[in-house]
MMTF fields as JSON, N, C-alpha, C and O atoms, coordinates in Angstrom:
{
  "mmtfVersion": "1.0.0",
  "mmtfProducer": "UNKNOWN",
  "numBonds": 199,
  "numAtoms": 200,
  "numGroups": 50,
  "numChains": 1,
  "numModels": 1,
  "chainsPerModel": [1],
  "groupsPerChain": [50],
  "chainIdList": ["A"],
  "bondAtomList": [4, 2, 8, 6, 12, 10, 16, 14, 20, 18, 24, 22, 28, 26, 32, 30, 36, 34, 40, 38, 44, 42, 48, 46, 52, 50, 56, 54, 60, 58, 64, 62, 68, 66, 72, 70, 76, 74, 80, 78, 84, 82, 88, 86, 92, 90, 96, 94, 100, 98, 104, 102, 108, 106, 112, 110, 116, 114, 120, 118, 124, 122, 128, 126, 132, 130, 136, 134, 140, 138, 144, 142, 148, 146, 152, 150, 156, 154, 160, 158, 164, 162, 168, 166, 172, 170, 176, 174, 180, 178, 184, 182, 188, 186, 192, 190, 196, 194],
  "bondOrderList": [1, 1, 1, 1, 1, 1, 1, 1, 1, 1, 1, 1, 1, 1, 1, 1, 1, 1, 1, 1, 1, 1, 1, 1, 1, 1, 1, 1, 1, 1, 1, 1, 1, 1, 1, 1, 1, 1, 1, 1, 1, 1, 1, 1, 1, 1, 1, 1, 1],
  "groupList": [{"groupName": "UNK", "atomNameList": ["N", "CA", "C", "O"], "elementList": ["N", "C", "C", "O"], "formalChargeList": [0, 0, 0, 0], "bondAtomList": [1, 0, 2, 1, 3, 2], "bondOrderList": [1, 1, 2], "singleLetterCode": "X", "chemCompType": "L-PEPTIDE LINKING"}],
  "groupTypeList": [0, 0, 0, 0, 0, 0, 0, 0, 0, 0, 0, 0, 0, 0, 0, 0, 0, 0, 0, 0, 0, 0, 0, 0, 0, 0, 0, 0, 0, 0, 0, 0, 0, 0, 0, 0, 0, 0, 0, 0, 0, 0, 0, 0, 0, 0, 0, 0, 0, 0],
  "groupIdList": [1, 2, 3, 4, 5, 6, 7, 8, 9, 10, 11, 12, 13, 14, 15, 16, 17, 18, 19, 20, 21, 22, 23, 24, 25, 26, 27, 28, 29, 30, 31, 32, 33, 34, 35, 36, 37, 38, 39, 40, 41, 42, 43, 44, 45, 46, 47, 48, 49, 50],
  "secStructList": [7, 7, 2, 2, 2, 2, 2, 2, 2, 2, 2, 2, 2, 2, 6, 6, 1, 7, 7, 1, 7, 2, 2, 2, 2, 2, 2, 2, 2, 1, 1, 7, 2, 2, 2, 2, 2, 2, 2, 2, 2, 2, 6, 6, 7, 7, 7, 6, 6, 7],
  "xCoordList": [0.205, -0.241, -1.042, -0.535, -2.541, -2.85, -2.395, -1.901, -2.377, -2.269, -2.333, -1.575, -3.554, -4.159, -3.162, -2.084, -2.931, -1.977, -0.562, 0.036, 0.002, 1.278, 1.367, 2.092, 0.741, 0.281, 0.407, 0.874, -0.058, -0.321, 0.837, 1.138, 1.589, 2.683, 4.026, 4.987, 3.897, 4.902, 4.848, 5.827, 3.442, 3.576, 3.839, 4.238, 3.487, 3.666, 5.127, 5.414, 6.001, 7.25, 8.239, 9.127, 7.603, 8.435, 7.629, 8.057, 6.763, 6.101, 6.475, 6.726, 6.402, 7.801, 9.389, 9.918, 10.163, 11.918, 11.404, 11.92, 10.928, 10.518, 10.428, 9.252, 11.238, 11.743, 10.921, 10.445, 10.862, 10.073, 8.979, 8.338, 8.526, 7.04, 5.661, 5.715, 5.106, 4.224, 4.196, 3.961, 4.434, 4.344, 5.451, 5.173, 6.941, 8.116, 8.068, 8.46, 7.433, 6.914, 6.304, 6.771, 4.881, 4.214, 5.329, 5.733, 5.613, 6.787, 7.424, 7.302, 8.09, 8.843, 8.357, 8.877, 6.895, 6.265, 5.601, 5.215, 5.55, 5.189, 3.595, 3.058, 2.921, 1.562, 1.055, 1.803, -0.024, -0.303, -0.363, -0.645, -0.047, 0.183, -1.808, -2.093, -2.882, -3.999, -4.159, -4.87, -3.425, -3.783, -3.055, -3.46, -1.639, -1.035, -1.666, -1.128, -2.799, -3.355, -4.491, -4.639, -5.302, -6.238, -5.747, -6.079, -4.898, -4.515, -3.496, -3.473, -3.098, -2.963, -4.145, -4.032, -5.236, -6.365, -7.215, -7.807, -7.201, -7.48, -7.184, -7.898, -5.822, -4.624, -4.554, -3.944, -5.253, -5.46, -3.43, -2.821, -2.871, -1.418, -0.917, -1.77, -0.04, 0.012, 2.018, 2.952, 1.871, 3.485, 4.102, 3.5, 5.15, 6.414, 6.29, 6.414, 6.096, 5.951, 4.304, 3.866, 3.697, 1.972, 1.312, 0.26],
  "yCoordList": [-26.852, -25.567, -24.879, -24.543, -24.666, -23.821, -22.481, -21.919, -21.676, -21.388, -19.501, -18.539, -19.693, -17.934, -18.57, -18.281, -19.367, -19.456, -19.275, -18.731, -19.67, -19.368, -18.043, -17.613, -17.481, -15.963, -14.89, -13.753, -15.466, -14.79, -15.151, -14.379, -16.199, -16.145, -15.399, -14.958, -15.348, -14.494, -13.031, -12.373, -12.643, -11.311, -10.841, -9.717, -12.147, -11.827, -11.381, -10.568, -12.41, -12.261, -11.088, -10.606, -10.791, -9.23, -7.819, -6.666, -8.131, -6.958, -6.681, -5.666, -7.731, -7.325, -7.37, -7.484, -7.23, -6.961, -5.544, -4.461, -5.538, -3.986, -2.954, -2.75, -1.911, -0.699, 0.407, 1.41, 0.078, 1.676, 1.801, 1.389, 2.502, 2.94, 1.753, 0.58, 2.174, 0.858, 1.059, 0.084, 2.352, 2.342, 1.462, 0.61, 1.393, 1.096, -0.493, -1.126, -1.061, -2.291, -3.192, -4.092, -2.217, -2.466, -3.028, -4.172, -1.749, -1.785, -3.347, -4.168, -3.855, -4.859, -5.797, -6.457, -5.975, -7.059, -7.115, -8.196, -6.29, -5.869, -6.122, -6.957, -5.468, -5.441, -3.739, -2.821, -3.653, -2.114, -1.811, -2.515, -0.699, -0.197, -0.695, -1.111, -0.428, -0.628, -2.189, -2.694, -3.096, -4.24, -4.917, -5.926, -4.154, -4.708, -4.229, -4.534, -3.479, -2.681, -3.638, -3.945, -4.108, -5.391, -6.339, -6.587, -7.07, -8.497, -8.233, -9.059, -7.29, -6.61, -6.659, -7.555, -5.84, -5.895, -7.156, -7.41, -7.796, -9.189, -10.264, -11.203, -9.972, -11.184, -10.257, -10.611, -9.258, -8.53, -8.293, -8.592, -7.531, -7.575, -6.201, -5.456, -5.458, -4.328, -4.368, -5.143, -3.252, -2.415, -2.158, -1.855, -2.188, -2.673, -0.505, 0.391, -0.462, 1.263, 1.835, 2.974, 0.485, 1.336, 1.334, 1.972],
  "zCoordList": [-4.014, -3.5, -4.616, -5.686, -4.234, -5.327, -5.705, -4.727, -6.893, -7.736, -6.822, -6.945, -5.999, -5.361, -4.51, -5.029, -3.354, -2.417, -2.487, -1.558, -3.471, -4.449, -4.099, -3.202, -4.699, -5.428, -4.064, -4.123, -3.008, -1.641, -0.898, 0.013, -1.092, -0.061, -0.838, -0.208, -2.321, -3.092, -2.438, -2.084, -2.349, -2.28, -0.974, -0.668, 0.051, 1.34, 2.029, 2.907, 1.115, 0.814, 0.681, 1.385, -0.749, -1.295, -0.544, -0.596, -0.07, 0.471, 2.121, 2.771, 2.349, 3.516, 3.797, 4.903, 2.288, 2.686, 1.333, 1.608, 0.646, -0.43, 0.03, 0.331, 0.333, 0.635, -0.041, 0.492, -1.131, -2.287, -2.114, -1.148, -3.196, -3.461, -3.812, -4.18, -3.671, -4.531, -5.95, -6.665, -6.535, -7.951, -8.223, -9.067, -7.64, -7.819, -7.987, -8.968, -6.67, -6.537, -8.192, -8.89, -8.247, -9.176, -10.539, -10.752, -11.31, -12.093, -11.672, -12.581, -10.402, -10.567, -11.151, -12.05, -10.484, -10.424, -12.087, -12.532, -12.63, -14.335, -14.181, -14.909, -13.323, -13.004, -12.837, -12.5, -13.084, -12.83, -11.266, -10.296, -11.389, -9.349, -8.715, -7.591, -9.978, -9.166, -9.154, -8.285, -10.232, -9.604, -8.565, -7.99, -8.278, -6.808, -5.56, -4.496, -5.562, -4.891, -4.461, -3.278, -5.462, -5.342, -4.795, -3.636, -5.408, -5.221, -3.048, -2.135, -3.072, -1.81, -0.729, 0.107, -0.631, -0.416, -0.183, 0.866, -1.122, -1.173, -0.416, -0.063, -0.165, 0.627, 2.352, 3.362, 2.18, 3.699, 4.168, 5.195, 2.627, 3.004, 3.417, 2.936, 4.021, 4.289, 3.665, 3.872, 2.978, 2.706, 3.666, 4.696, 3.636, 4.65, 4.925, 4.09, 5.978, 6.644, 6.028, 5.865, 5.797, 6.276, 7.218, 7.235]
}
């Protein structure tokens, strides 16, 4: 499995059972809130109550 696909089904993952904020998110993931925001965007993913 490449490497962006990995990457997109991880987030597809935690972004739908993740309850908090996206800053909160961010923080978990030890990424800045604007690059979970990109890599989000990117993967066409939506936050669990957007």
């Amino acid at each position: 499995m490449p490497l962006e696909q990995a990457e997109q089904v991880y987030l597809e993952k935690i972004c739908k059972h993740f309850d908090g904020s996206p800053d909160e998110l961010a923080n978990k993931l030890e990424v800045s809130t604007r690059t979970l925001y990109r890599k989000l965007q990117r993967y066409n993913i939506k936050l669990k109550g957007s």
